[in-house]
C-alpha positions, -999 to 999 in steps of 0.1 A, spaced: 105 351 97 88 320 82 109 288 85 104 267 57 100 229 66 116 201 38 96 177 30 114 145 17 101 116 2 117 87 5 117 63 -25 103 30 -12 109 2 -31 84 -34 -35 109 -47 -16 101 -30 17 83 -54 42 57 -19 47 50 -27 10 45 -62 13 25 -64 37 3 -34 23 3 -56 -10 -8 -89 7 -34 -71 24 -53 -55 -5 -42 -86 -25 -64 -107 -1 -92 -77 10 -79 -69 44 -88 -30 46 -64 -11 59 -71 3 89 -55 24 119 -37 -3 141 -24 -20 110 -9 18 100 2 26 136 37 7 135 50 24 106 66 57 99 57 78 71 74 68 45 61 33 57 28 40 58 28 55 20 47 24 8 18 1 28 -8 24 6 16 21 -23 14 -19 -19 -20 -21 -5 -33 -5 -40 -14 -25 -61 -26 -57 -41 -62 -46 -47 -57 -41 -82 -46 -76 -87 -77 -91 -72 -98 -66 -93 -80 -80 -122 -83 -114 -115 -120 -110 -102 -126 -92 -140 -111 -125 -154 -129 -152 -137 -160 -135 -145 -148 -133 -185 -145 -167 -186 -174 -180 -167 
């Protein structure tokens, strides 16, 4: 008999403090690494990578703007 295992996936919000932190570290260019990961549970860790993209996105935005106007 094959057991079947659920996989749920938590909704994490920009509120979480996993998200903040991932967004204030890709914000800034901190990569993320394994000791910064290895306090946080999955659905954690997805909402630091969640954040941590969105940070990095804004500094790639920014970095596109300050060169348009130079």
């Amino acid at each position: 008999m094959i057991q079947e295992k659920t996989v749920v996936f938590a909704e994490v919000g920009q509120d979480s403090p996993a998200y903040r932190r991932g967004w204030q570290d890709g914000r800034f260019g901190v990569s993320a690494t394994n000791a910064s990961l290895a306090d946080w549970s999955d659905p954690d860790r997805i909402a630091y990578h969640r954040g941590h993209r969105d940070g990095r996105n804004v500094r790639e935005m920014l970095r596109v703007e300050e060169r348009s106007t130079a």
